[in-house]
C-alpha positions, 0 to 999 in steps of 0.5 A, a space after each residue: 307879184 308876178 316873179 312870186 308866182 314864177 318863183 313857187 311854180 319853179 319850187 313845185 315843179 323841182 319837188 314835183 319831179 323829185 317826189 315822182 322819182 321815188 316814192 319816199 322823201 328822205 331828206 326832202 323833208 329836213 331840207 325843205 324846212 332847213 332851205 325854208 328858213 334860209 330863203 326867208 331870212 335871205 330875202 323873203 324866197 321861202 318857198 324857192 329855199 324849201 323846193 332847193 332844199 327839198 332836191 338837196 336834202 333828197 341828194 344828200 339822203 341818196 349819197 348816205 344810203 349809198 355810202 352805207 350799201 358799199 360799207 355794208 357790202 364791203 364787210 358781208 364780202 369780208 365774212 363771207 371769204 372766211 365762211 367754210 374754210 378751216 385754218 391751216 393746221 399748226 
């Protein structure tokens, strides 16, 4: 019983200092449900697997919009060098 409790109060200080970084929660969601089941099915650690999931899936969710905000940047910046310029004359 004991290691229960030490187990849900590690869940809710990760979710607790993930949430108070950001205000939204991409990916905590989908990962707290996807680690939920995994901790169950792995040995009854549900709520440790959702607080692992829910830091991960934040992670994950970071990573991505990154990704986008860099391709996104690269191909405005591509556009951009040809915006005001005439083609040569032939």
């Amino acid at each position: 019983m004991k290691w229960n409790l030490m187990a849900t109060g590690l869940a809710l200080a990760l979710m607790s200092g993930v949430m108070s970084s950001t205000a939204n929660a991409d990916g905590c969601l989908k990962g707290a449900a996807v680690g939920g089941v995994a901790g169950h099915v792995a040995g009854h650690h549900g709520v440790l697997g959702a607080g692992a999931g829910c830091v991960i899936g934040h992670h994950e969710a970071n990573k991505h919009a990154r990704q986008q905000a860099t391709q996104n940047q690269g191909s405005s910046s591509s556009a951009a060098s040809n915006n005001g310029q005439s083609e040569p004359a032939r």
